[in-house]
C-alpha positions in Angstrom: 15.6 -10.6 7.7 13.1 -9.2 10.5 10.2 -7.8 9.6 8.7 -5.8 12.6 5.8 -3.3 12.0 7.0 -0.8 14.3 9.8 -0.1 12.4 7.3 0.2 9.4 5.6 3.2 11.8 8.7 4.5 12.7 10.2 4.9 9.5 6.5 6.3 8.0 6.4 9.1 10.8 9.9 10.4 10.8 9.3 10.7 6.9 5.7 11.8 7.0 4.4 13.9 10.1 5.9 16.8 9.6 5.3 17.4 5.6 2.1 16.1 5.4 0.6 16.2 8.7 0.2 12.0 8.5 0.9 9.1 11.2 1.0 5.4 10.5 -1.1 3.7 13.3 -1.7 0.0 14.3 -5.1 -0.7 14.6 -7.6 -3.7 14.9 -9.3 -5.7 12.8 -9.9 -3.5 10.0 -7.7 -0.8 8.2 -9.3 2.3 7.6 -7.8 5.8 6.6 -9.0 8.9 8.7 -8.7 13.0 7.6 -7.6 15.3 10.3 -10.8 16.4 12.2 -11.6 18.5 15.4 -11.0 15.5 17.7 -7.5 14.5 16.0 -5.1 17.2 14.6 -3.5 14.5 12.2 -4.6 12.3 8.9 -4.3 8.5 10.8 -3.9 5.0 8.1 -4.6 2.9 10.3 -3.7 -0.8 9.6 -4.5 -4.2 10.7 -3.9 -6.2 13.8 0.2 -5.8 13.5 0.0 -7.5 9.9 3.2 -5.8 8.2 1.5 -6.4 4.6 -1.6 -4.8 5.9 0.8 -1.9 6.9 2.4 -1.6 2.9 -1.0 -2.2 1.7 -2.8 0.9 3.5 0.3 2.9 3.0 0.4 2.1 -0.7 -3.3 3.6 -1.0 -2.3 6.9 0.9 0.9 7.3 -1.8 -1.8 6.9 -4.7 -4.0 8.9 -3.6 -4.5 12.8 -4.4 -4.9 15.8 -2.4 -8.5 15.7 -2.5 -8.6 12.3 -1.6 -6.8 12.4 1.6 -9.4 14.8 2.8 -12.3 11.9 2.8 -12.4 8.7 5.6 -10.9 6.1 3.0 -10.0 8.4 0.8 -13.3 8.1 -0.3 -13.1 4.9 -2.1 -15.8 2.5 -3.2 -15.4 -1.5 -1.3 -17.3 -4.9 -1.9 -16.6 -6.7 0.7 -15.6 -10.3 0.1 -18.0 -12.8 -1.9 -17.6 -10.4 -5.0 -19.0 -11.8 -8.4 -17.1 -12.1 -11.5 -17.9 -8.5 -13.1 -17.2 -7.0 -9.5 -14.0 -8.9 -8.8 -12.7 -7.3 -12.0 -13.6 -3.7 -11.3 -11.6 -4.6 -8.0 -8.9 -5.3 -9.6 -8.6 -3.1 -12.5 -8.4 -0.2 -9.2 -6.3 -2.0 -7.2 -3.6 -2.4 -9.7 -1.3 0.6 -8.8 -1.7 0.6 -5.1 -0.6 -3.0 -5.2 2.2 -2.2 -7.6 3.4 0.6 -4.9 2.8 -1.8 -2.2 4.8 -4.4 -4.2 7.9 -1.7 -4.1 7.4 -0.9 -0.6 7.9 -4.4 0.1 10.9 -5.0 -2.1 12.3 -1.6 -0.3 11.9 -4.0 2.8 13.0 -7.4 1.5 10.0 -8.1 2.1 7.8 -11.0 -0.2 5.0 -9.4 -1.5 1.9 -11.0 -3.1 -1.1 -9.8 -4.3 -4.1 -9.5 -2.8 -7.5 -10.9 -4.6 -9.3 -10.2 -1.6 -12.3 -12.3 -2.7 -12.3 -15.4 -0.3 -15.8 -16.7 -0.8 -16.2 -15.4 -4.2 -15.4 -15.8 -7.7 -11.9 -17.7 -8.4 -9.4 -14.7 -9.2 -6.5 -15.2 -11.7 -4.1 -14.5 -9.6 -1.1 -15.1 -11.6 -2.8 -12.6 -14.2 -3.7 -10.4 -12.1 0.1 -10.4 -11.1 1.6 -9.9 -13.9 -1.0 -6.9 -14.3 0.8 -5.4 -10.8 3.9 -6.3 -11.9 3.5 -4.5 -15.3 2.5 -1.4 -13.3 5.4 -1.7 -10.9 7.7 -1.8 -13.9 6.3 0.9 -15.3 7.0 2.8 -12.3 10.0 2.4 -12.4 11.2 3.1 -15.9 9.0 6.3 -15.6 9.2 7.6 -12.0 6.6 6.2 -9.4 4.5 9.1 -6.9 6.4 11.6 -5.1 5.7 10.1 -1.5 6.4 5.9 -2.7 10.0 7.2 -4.0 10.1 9.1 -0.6 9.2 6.2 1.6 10.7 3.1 -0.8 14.0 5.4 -0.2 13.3 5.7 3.2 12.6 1.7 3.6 15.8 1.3 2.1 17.9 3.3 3.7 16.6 1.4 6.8 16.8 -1.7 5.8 20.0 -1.4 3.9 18.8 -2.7 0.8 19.9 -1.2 -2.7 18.2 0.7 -5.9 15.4 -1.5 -6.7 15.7 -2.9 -10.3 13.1 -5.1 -12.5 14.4 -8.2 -11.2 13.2 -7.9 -7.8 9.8 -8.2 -9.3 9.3 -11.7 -10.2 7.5 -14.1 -9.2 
C-alpha cells in the first residue's frame, strides 16, 4: 500500500479545520506544535521533513492533549533531547505511552507499520520490546474502553480513506 503524507494532511484538514480551528503542516527538520496567534489565525502541528510516522506521531500528541494544552507552543510539554540517562529515559517513556498508543492506531487505520519510538540515540539502551508491550497494553485498552474523541475521529477518517476495516486487537502485534 502507498503511504504519501499529503494524504495524511489532507485527510487531517477536511476532518479538523473547521471544528477545531487546526491544520496539519509539513515542516523541516523538527516538529513543533504552534497555538493560533495574531500572525496565524490557525493551531499548526507541524511535522517533519515529509516523514509520514513523524506526521502520526505529532498528530497523536494533539489527540491526547487537552484544551488547555493546545493553547501552549508544544502543548507545553517538557523534552530531553537525545543522550537521556536511565532515570530520564523512563520518565520519557512512562509520558509517551498513550501518544504512541494513538499513534500506533493511527497507523494501523493506515496499514501502516508502526514502531515505537525510544528516541534516545546516544543514550541509555531502551527496552524496546518492553516498552512496546507497555504501548500496546495502552492501545488495547483503548480499544476495549473507547480511545479520545478526535483519534476515533481521525482513525475513522484514516480508514475510510484507506479502505481498511474496524481495527481489532490483532492488528497490534508485534
Amino acid at each position: 500500500m502507498h503511504h504519501d503524507y499529503n494524504d495524511l494532511i489532507s485527510v487531517f484538514n477536511q476532518t479538523f479545520i473547521e471544528s477545531f480551528n487546526t491544520e496539519l503542516l509539513l515542516g523541516g527538520d523538527e516538529p513543533i506544535y504552534f497555538p493560533a496567534d495574531e500572525t496565524h489565525a490557525k493551531h499548526r502541528i507541524i511535522f517533519a521533513r515529509g516523514f509520514f510516522a513523524s506526521a502520526m506521531h505529532e498528530v497523536a500528541h494533539w489527540c491526547i492533549a487537552g484544551p488547555e494544552r493546545r493553547l501552549l507552543e508544544d502543548y507545553g510539554y517538557w523534552y530531553h533531547p537525545d543522550g537521556r540517562d536511565e532515570k530520564t529515559q523512563a520518565e520519557f517513556e512512562k509520558v509517551e505511552i498513550k501518544p504512541q498508543a494513538v499513534e500506533w492506531i493511527l497507523s494501523a487505520s493506515c496499514g501502516f507499520r508502526f514502531q515505537v519510538s525510544c528516541d534516545n540515540l546516544s543514550g541509555v539502551e531502551s527496552d524496546r520490546a518492553g516498552f512496546t508491550t507497555k504501548v500496546r497494553e495502552q492501545v488495547l485498552i483503548y480499544l476495549d474502553e473507547g480511545m479520545p474523541a478526535r483519534a476515533k475521529t481521525y482513525s475513522d477518517a484514516l480508514r475510510a480513506f484507506y479502505h481498511r476495516p474496524t481495527l481489532t486487537a490483532a492488528d497490534f502485534t508485534y
